[in-house]
DOMAR-117355 format. One record per residue (C-alpha): x, y, z; residue in three letters. Coordinates in steps of 0.05 Angstrom, whole numbers, plus 5000, padded with zeros to 4 digits. Example, Ala and Ser with C-alpha at 12.3 -4.5 7.8 and 13.67 -1.06 7.14 Angstrom:
<recs>
(rec (5246,4910,5156),"ALA")
(rec (5273,4979,5143),"SER")
</recs>
This chain:
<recs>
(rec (2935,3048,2446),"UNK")
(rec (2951,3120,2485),"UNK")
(rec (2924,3177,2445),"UNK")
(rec (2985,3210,2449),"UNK")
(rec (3024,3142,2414),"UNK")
(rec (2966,3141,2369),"UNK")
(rec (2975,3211,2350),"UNK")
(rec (3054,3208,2344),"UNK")
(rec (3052,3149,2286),"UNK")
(rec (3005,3188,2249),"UNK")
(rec (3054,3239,2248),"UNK")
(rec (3102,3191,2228),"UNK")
(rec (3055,3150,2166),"UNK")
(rec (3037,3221,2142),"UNK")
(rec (3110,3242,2140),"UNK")
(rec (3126,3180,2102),"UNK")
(rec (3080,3193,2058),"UNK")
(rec (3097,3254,2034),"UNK")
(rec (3175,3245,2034),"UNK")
(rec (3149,3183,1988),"UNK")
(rec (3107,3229,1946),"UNK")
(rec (3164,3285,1940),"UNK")
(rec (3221,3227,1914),"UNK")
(rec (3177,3194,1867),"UNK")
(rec (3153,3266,1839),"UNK")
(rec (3226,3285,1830),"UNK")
(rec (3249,3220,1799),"UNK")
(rec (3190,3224,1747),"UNK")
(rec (3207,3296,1734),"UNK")
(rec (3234,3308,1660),"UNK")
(rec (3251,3385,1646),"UNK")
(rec (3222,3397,1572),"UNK")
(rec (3264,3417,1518),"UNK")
(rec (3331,3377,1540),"UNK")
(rec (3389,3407,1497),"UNK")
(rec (3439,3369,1457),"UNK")
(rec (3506,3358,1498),"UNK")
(rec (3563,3395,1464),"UNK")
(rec (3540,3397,1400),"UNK")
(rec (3561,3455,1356),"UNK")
(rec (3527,3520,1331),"UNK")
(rec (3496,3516,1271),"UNK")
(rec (3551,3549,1221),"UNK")
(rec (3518,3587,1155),"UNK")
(rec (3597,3608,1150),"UNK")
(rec (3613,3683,1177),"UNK")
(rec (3570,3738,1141),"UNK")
(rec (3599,3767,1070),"UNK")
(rec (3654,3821,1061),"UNK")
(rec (3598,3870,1031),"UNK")
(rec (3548,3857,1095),"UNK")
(rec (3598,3866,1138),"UNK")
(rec (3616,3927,1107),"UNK")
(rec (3550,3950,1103),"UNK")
(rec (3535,3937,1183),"UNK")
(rec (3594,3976,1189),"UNK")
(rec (3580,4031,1149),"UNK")
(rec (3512,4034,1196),"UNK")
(rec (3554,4037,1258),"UNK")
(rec (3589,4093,1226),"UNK")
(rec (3532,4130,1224),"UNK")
(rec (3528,4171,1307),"UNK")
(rec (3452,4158,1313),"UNK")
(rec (3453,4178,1389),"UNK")
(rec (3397,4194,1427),"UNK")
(rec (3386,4239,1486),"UNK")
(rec (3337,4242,1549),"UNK")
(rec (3318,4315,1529),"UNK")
(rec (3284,4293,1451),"UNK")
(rec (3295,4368,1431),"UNK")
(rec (3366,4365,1443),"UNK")
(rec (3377,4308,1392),"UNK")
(rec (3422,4313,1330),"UNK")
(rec (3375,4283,1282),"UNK")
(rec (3421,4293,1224),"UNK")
(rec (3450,4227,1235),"UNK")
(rec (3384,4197,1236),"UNK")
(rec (3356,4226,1168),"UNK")
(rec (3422,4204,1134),"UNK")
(rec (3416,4136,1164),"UNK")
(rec (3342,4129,1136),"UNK")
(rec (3380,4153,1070),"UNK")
(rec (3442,4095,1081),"UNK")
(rec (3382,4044,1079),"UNK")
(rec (3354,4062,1017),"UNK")
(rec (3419,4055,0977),"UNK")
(rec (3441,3992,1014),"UNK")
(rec (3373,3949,0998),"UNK")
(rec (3344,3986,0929),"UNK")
(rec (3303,3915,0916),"UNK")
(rec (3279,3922,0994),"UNK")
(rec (3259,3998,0985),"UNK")
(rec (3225,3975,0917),"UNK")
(rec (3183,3920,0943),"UNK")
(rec (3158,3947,1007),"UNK")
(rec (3121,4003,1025),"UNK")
(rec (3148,4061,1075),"UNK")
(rec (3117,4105,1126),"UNK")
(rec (3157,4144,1160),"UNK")
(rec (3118,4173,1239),"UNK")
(rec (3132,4230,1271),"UNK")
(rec (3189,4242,1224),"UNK")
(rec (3243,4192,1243),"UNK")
(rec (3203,4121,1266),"UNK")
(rec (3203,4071,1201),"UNK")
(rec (3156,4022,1188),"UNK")
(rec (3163,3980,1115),"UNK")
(rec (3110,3938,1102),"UNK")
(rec (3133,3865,1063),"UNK")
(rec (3059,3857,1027),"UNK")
(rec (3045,3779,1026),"UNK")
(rec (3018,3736,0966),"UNK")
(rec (2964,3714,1009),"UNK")
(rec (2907,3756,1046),"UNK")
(rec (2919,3788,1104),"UNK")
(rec (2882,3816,1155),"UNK")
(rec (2880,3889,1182),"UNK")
(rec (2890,3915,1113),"UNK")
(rec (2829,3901,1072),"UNK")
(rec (2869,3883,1006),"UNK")
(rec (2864,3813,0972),"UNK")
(rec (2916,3776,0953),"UNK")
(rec (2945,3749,0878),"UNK")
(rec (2898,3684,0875),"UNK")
(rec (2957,3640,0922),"UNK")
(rec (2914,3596,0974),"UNK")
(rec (2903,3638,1028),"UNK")
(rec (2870,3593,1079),"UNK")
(rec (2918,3532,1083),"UNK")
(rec (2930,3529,1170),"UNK")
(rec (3003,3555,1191),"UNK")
(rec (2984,3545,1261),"UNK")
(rec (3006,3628,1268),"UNK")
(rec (2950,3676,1264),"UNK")
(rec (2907,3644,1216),"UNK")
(rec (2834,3666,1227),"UNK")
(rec (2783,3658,1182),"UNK")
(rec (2821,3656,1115),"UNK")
(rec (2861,3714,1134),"UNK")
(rec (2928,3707,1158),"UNK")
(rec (2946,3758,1217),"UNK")
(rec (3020,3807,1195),"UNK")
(rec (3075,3789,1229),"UNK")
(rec (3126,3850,1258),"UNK")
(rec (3199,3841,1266),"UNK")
(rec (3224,3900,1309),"UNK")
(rec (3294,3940,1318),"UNK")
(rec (3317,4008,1343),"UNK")
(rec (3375,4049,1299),"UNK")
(rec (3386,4104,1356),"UNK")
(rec (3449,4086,1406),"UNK")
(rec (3469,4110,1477),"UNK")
(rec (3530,4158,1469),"UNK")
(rec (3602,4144,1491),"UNK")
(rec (3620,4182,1555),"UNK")
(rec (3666,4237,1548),"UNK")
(rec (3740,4211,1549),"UNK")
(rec (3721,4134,1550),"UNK")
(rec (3741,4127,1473),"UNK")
(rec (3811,4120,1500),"UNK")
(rec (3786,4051,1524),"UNK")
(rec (3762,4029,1454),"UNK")
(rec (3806,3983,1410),"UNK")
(rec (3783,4007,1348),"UNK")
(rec (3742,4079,1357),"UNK")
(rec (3664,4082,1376),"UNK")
(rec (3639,4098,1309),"UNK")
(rec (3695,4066,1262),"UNK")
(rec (3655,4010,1245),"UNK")
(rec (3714,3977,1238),"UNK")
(rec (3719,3896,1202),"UNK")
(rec (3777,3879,1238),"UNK")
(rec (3795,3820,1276),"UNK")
(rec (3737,3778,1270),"UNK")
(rec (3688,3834,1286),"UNK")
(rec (3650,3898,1267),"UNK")
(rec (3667,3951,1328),"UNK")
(rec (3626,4005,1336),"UNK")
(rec (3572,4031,1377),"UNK")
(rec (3499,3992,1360),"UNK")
(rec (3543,3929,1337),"UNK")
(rec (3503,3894,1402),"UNK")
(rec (3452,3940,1417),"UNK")
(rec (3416,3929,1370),"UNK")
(rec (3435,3959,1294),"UNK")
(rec (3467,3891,1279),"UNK")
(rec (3392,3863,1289),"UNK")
(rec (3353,3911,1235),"UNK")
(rec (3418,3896,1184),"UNK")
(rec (3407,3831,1183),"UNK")
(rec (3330,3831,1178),"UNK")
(rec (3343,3873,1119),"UNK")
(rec (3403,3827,1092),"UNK")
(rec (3366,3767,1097),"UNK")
(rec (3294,3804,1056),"UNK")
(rec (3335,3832,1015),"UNK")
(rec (3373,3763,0994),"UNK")
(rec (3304,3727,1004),"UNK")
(rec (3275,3783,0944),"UNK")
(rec (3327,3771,0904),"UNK")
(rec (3315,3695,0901),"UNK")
(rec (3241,3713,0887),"UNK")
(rec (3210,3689,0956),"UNK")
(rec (3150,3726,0977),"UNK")
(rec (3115,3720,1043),"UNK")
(rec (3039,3689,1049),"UNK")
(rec (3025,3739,1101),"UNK")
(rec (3041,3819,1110),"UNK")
(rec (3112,3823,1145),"UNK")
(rec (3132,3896,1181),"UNK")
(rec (3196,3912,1201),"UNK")
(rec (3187,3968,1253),"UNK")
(rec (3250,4011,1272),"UNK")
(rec (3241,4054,1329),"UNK")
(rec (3297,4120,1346),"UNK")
(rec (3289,4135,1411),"UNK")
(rec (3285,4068,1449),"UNK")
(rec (3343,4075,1489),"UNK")
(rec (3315,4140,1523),"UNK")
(rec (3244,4110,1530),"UNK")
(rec (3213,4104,1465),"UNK")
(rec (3161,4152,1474),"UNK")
(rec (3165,4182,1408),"UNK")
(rec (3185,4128,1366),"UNK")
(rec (3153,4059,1388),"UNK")
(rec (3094,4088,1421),"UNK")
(rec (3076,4134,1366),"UNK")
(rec (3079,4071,1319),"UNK")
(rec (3033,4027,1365),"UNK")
(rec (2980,4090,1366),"UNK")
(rec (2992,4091,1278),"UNK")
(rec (2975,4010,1280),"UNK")
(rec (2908,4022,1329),"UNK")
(rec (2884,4069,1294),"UNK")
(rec (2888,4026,1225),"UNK")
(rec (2860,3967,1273),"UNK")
(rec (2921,3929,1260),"UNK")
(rec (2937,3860,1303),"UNK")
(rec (2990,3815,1291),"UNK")
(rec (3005,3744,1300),"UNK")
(rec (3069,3755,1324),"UNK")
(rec (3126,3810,1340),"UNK")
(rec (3191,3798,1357),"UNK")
(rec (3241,3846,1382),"UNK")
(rec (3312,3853,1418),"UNK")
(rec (3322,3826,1488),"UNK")
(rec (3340,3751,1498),"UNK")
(rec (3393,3714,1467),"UNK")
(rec (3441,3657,1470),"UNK")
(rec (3485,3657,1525),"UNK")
(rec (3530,3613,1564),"UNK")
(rec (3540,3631,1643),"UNK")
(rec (3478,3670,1656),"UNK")
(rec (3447,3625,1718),"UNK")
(rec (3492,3590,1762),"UNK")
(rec (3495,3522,1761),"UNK")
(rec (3473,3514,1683),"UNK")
(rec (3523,3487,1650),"UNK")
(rec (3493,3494,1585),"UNK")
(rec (3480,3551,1543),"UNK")
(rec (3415,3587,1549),"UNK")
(rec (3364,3612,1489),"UNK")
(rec (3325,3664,1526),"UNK")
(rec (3267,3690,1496),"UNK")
(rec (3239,3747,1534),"UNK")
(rec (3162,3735,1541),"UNK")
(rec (3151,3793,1589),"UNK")
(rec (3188,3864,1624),"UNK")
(rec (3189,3899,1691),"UNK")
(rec (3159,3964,1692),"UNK")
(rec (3206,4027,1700),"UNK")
(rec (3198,4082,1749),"UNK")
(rec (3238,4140,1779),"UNK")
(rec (3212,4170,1842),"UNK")
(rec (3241,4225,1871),"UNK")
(rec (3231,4234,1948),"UNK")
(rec (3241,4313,1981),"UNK")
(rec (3252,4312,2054),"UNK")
(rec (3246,4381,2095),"UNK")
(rec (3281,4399,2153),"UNK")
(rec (3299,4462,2185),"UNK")
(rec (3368,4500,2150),"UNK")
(rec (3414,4546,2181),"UNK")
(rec (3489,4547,2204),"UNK")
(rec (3532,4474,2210),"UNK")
(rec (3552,4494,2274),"UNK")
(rec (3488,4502,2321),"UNK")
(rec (3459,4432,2283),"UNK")
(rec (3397,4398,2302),"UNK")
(rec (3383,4331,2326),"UNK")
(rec (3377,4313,2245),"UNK")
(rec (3385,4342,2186),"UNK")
(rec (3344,4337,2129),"UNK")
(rec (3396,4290,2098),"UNK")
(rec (3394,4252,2156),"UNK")
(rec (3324,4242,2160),"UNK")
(rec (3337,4222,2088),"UNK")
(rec (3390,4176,2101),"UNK")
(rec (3336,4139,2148),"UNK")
(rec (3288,4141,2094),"UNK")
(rec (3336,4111,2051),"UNK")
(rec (3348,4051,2098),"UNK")
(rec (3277,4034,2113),"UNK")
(rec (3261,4033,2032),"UNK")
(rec (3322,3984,2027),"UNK")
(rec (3298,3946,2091),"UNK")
(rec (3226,3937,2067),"UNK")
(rec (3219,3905,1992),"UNK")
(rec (3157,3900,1963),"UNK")
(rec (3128,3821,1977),"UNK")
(rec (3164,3752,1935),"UNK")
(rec (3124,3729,1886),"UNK")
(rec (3146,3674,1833),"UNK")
(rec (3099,3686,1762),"UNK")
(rec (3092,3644,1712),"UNK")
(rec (3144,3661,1662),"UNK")
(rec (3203,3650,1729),"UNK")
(rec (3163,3582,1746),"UNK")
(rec (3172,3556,1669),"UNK")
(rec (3241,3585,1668),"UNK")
(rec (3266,3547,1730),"UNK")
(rec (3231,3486,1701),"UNK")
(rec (3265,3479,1641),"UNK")
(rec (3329,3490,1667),"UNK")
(rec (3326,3444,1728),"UNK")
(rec (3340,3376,1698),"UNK")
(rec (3418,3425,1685),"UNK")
(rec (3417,3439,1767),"UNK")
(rec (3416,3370,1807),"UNK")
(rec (3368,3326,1832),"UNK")
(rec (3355,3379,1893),"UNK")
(rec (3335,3432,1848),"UNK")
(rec (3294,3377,1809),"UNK")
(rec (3263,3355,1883),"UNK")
(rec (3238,3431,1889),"UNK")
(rec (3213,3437,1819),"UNK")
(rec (3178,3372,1819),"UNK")
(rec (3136,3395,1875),"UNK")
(rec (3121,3471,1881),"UNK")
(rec (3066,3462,1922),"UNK")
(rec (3109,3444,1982),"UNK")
(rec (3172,3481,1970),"UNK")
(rec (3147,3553,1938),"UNK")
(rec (3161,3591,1998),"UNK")
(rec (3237,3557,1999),"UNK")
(rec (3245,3568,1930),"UNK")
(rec (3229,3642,1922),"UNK")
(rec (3266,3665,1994),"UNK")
(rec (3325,3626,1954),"UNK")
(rec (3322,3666,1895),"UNK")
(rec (3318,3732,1926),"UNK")
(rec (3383,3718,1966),"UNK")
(rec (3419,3737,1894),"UNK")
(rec (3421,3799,1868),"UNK")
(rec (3408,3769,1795),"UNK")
(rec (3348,3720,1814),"UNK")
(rec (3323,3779,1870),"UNK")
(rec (3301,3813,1805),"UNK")
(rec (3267,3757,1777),"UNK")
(rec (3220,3753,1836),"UNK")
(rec (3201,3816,1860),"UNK")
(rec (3193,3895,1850),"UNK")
(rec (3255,3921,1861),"UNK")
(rec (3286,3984,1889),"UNK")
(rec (3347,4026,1869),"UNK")
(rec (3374,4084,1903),"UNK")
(rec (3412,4118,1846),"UNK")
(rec (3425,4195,1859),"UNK")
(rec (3410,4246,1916),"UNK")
(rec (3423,4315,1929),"UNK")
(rec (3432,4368,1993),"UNK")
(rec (3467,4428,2017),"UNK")
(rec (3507,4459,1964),"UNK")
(rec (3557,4483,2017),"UNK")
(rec (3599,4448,2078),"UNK")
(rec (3573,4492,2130),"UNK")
(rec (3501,4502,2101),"UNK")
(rec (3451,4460,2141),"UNK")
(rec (3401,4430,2079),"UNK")
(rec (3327,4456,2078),"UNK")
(rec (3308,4401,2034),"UNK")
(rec (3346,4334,2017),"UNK")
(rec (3318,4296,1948),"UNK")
(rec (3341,4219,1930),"UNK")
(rec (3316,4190,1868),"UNK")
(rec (3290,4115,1866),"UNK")
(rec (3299,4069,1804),"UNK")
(rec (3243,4023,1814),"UNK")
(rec (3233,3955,1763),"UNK")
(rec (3167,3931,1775),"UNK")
(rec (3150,3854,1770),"UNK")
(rec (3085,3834,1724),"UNK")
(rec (3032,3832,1775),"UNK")
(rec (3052,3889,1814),"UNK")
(rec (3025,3964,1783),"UNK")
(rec (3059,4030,1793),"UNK")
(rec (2994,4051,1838),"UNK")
(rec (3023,3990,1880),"UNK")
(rec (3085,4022,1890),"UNK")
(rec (3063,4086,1909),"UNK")
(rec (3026,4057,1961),"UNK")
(rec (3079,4020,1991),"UNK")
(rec (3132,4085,1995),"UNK")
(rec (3068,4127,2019),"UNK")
(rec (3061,4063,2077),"UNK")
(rec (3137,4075,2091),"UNK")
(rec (3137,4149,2097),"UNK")
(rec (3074,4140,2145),"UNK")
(rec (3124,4105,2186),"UNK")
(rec (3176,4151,2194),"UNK")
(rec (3132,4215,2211),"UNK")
(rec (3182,4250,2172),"UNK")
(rec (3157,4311,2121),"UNK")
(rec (3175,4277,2060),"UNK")
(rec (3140,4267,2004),"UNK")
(rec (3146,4210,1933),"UNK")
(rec (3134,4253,1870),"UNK")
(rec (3133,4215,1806),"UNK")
(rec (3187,4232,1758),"UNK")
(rec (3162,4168,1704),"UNK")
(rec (3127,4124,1720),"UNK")
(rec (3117,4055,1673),"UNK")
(rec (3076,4000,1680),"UNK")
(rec (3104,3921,1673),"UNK")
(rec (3090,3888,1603),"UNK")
(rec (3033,3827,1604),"UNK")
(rec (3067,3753,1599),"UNK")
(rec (3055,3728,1524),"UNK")
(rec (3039,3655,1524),"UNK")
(rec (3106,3607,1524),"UNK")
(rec (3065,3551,1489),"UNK")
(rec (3039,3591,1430),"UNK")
(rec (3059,3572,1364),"UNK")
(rec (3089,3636,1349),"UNK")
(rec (3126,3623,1408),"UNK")
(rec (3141,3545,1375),"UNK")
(rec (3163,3570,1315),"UNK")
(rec (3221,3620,1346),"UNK")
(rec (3236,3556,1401),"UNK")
(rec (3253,3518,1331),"UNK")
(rec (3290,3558,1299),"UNK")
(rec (3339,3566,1367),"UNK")
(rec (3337,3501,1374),"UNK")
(rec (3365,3488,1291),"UNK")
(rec (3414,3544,1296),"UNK")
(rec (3433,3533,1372),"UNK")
(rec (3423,3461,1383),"UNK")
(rec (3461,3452,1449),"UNK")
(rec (3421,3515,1478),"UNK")
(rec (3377,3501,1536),"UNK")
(rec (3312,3539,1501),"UNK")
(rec (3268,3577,1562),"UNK")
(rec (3225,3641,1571),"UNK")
(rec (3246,3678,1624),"UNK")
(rec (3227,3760,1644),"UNK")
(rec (3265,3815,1624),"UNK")
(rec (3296,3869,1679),"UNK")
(rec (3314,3920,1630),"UNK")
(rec (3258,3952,1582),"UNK")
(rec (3250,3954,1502),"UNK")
(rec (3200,3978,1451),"UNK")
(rec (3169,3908,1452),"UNK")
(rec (3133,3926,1515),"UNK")
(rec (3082,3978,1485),"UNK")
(rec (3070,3922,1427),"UNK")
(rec (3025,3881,1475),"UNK")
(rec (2967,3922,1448),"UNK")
(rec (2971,3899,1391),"UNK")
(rec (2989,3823,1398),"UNK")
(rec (2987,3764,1453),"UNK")
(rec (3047,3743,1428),"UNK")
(rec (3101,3792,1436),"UNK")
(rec (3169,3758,1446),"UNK")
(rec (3250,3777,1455),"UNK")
(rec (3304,3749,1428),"UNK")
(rec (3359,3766,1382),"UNK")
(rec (3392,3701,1349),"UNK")
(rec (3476,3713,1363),"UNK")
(rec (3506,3663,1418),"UNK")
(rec (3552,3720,1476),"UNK")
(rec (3592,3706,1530),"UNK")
(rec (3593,3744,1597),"UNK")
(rec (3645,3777,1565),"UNK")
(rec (3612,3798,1499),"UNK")
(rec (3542,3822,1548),"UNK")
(rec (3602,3866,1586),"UNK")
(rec (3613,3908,1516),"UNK")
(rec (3535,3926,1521),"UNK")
(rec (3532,4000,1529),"UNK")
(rec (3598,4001,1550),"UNK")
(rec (3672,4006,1512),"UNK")
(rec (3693,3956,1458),"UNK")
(rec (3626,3934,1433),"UNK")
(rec (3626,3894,1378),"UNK")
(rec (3603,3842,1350),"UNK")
(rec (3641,3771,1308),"UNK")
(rec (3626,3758,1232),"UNK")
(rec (3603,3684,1256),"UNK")
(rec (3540,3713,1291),"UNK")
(rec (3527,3761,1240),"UNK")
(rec (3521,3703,1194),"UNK")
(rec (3480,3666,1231),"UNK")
(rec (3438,3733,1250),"UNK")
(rec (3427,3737,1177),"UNK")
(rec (3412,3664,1162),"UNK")
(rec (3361,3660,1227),"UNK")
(rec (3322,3715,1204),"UNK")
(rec (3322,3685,1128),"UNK")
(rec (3298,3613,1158),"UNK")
(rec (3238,3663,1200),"UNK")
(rec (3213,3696,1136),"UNK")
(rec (3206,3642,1099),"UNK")
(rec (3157,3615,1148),"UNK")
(rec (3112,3674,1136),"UNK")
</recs>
């Protein structure tokens, strides 16, 4: 037989080989955690008259926080600490408070059980049956349910857009309206709502519970969240579990799903601001040079738009896509079922959409920029700023070498100074059994959501928890539509007396785990 022929049909065998290998590993593919068709939301009924008031009356309260800390109305925030004490006496009663750095709140629900970091014994109750959560040598590890009470403000002249005003807390409709209703008051209400009810009924935890309220996460959390994380080190506190704001369950949020989604956020992008100064020479508009500083900027601009920093599809993406793949066709189950051939396909896909671009790389943002302050006034010096959200894997020290590289390129005098500068949250375990125990309870209250991890693009105080746990996880249990997400930090928000219920109820069934 001709070499050549010879060579050609082992082309050929090998070929058929693997197409055989690729069909049968997408035919035996099963996505985990298949969801119940069409079946209904768990329904607790809508929460009561007097907790509805009661979130309302905490939307009523203007809790805003600013970029400059200083310039804060804490007012607001003192009486709100005050609102909580009257609304849950048998809460306040039965769990300690310490207050950091005068607004931060952390209660402490002591368990019947012993529990480690604190040193103190518990009231004789079995301490060393296994939960499968945190349970190391007879101790059982606290567990830390999270919120923030501070709120971004309403922009000057958009409460004309509002249905029912910003702060009215108005029950109206269906819904409680006000500012926080979403983001994220509702979420520390009903953790409170459902100990307090839980107290009442005489339930106390095995373990140490802390509810930990941050009030300045929407600018950062630098004084709030991070000043709590540096209280727990220094008492050598760890936890089992913490679970904050961020995922949810929500219908529409990856195309070609057709089923709801539970997200729980297992991971978040860093957040950075760069801010880039370009010289060039000033002078009158009408004897220009060649290019002005803004239009060496401009250029700048282009090339950081041009030149991303590399794909890269980690862990958390690869076990989102696989759940959610037996939803997508038997194409998307062809790629899933076999990585190792189509990884390169997969993650050029992705980053062809805006929405899954962010999913798979560091991404880059130019958001303001600045020049001449006069028509005819050539600019000395042109600044842009770059929002930058950096992917797990990648560090800030990563980014600044890749603008440094691009600069380099230009020869342009232009410099990348560092106005914050974040780094991207570790990836807590999906298969932990903290992790377990939340996927339950979605699945109980939510039982036609398609349960996944997946990586959060925005930031929360959950990120600086990962010093203090491996398993540090997002989600807040009320079922939105692309609609409802559209209210987020924007007019109208508000949230309906059937998730508030089941908020309430989700965080009772959680606590009575513990």
């Amino acid at each position: 037989m001709p070499a050549v022929l010879f060579v050609l049909l082992a082309l050929i065998a090998a070929v058929v080989v693997v197409a055989g290998v690729v069909l049968a590993r997408a035919v035996a593919f099963r996505p985990p955690g298949a969801p119940a068709q069409d079946t209904p939301d768990f329904d607790p009924g809508p929460a009561r008259a007097e907790e509805l008031e009661r979130l309302g009356a905490a939307l009523r309260i203007p809790t805003v926080s600013h970029a400059d800390y200083e310039a804060t109305d804490f007012a607001p925030f003192a009486a709100f600490k005050e609102f909580l004490a009257a609304s849950f006496p048998l809460f306040h009663e039965r769990c300690e408070l310490e207050v950091v750095n005068g607004y931060a709140l952390i209660y402490r629900w002591p368990g019947v059980g012993e529990t480690r970091g604190t040193g103190r014994e518990g009231d004789g109750e079995d301490a060393g049956g296994d939960d499968g959560i945190g349970h190391r040598g007879g101790a059982l590890d606290p567990v830390a349910l999270m919120a923030h009470y501070d709120v971004v403000p309403v922009e000057e002249g958009a409460g004309e857009e509002w249905r029912q005003p910003p702060f009215s807390g108005a029950v109206v409709d269906g819904v409680v309206w006000g500012r926080g209703a979403l983001d994220v008051k509702s979420q520390l209400m009903a953790h409170l709502e459902a100990a307090e009810s839980l107290m009442r009924a005489g339930f106390a935890p095995r373990r140490d519970v802390y509810f930990c309220y941050g009030h300045d996460e929407e600018t950062g959390g630098q004084q709030g969240a991070a000043k709590v994380v540096e209280h727990f080190a220094g008492r050598g506190v760890r936890f089992a579990g913490v679970l904050d704001e961020g995922g949810m369950v929500i219908r529409g949020a990856l195309a070609g799903v057709g089923a709801p989604l539970g997200l729980i956020g297992m991971a978040e992008k860093g957040l950075s601001n760069y801010r880039f100064k370009v010289e060039g020479a000033g002078g009158h508009s009408s004897t220009p040079l060649k290019n002005t500083s803004l239009g060496l900027a401009a250029q700048l601009i282009t090339l950081i738009e041009r030149r991303p920093m590399p794909l890269r599809l980690i862990a958390p993406v690869e076990a989102m896509l696989r759940n959610v793949a037996g939803e997508m066709g038997f194409g998307t189950r062809l790629v899933m079922a076999n990585l190792w051939l189509f990884r390169p396909l997969l993650v050029r896909k992705l980053a062809a959409d805006p929405t899954t671009n962010a999913m798979v790389r560091t991404t880059f943002a130019v958001t303001m920029a600045s020049a001449s302050d006069a028509a005819n006034v050539l600019p000395q010096t042109s600044r842009f700023v770059v929002n930058v959200r950096i992917l797990p894997g990648d560090t800030t020290e990563d980014v600044r070498r890749h603008f440094a590289g691009l600069i380099a390129r230009t020869g342009f005098p232009a410099v990348a100074e560092p106005l914050l500068e974040t780094e991207p949250s570790p990836a807590s375990r999906p298969g932990s059994d903290f992790y377990r125990s939340i996927e339950q309870l979605i699945h109980e209250f939510y039982p036609s959501a398609l349960v996944t991890p997946y990586v959060m693009v925005g930031g929360t105080d959950a990120r600086r928890f990962h010093a203090l746990s491996e398993n540090v996880l997002r989600f807040t249990p009320f079922h939105l539509t692309g609609e409802d997400l559209g209210r987020l930090h924007n007019a109208n928000e508000s949230l309906s007396w059937a998730n508030y219920g089941r908020m309430i109820a989700f965080y009772e069934s959680l606590l009575r785990q513990q």
